[in-house]
Structures are given as C-alpha cells and as structure tokens.
N, C-alpha and C positions, 0 to 999 in steps of 0.2 A: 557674485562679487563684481562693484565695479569698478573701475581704476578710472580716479582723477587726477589731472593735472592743472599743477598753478604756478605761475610764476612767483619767484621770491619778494616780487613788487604786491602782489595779489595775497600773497601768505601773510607779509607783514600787514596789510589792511585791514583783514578780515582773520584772524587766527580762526574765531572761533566757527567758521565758515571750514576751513581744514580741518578739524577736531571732528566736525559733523561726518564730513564726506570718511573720515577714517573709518569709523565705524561699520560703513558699508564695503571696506576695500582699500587698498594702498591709496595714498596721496603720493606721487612725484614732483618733486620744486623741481623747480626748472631755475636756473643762472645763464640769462644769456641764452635764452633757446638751448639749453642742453640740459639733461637730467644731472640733477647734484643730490639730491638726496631722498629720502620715500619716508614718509609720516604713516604708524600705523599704531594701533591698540595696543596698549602693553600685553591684555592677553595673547596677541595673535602675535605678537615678538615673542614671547614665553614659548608658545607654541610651536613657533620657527626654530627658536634658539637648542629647544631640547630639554628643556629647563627638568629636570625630573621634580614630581609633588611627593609627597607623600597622601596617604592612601585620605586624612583627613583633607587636604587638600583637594583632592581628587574626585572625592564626593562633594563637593562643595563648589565643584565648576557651575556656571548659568547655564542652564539648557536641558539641562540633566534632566528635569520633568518632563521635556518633551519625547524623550524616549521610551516608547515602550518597551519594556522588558520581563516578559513571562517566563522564568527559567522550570524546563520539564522536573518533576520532582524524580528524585532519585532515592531507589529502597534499595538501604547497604542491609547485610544480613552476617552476621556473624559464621567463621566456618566452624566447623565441628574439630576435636583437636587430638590427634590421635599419637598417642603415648606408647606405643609400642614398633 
C-alpha cells in the first residue's frame, strides 16, 4: 500500500490523477502544508467503516478468485439411538 500526498491546488487540477493513486492507497490533501483530509476507495472506507454485507454480498467481493481455498471434506455419520 502506498500513501500519496497532494496538495488541494494539485487535487483540484488533476482529480482524476487522485482517484488513480486511491486505488493503490490513501491519498492526504494537504491545505496549507498540513493534512486536511485522505481520499480512499469506497470499498476500503466499507472496510474501515465496518460496514456489515450480507453473505450475497460477501461472495461477490473482487479478489475472491484469487484465493485458494481447498476445504478438508468431513464424513458426519449418524449415531446409533438407544431407547432403553
């Protein structure tokens, strides 16, 4: 992840130059040489935020292909049921 910064003069020129750099990481606007606010991905605000999905949701995130995921199989077996 990398962290850019831009000035509010530099943000207002080139938006779509900020929108790019989000993608890889926070942007900080700077006012005034000081930090005034952080431009990010709405997923990665979701993310921060806590946002709960639902489960359709949730399989439907980007990336999710890239995961491998082999789950061990599991053999349930019925118990015998003793009536006495």
């Amino acid at each position: 992840m990398s962290i850019t910064t831009l000035s509010s003069r530099e943000l207002n020129h080139d938006v779509s130059r900020a929108k790019k750099a989000a993608k890889s990481g926070p942007v900080i606007i700077t006012d005034r040489g000081r930090p005034s606010h952080v431009l990010m991905t709405y997923d990665e605000f979701e993310r921060l935020s806590g946002r709960r999905r639902n489960l359709v949701e949730a399989l439907a995130m980007s990336g999710l292909s890239a995961i491998d995921f082999e789950p061990r199989r599991v053999e349930v077996r019925p118990r015998e049921v003793d009536l006495f």
